[in-house]
N, C-alpha and C positions, 0 to 999 in steps of 0.2 A: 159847154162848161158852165156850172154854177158860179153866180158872181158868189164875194165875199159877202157874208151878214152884215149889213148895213144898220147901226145905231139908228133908231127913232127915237123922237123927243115926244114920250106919249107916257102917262102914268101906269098904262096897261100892256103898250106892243113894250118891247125891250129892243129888238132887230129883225129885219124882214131880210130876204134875200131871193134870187129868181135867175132862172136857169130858160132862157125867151129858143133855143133848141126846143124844150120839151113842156113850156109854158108852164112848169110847176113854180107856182108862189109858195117858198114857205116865211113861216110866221111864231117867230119865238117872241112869248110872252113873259113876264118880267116871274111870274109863277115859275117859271120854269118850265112849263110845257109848250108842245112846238106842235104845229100845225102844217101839212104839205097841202095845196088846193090847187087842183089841177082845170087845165085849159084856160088858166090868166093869161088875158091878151096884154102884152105887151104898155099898149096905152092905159091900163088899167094899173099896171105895177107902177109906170110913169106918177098918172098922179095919184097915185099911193103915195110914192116918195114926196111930191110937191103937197100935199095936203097940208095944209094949216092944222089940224087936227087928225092925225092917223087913225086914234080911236075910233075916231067917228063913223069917219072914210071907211073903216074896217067891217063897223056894222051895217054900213050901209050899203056898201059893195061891192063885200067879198065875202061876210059871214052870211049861209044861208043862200046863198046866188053859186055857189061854187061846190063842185063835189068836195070832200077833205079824207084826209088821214091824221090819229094821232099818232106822234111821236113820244118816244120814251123823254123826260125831263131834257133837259141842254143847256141848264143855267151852266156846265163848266166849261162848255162850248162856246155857249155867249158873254162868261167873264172877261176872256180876252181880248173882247170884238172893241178896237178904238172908240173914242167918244168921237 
């Protein structure tokens, strides 16, 4: 089961969320489009979420290191995601 979209404090992620059954990370960004990357191990979503910087984290590794999919927009999917 997919957790819920988890709020990020980042100028660029908006909420990540991760489904550790089927390793897919996804990744809504504050644009509105959403990203699926699959085979995230677990430890890697981990400090994802503890990152001091998610942005960065994100370029560093998981953008480019990971296969992806895009998603159609999701800003009204991630409106309602709690702070």
């Amino acid at each position: 089961m997919t957790k819920a979209w988890i709020k990020m404090k980042s100028s660029n992620i908006d909420a990540i969320r991760y489904n550790p059954s089927t390793e897919v990370l996804q990744v809504g960004f504050k644009s509105g489009a959403a990203y699926s990357y699959a085979d995230v191990p677990a430890n890697v979503y981990g400090a994802f979420l503890r990152s001091p910087s998610p942005g960065r984290f994100f370029h560093n590794e998981i953008r480019g290191v990971y296969s992806f999919e895009k998603h159609e927009p999701v800003s009204d999917t991630l409106d309602n995601v709690p702070s």
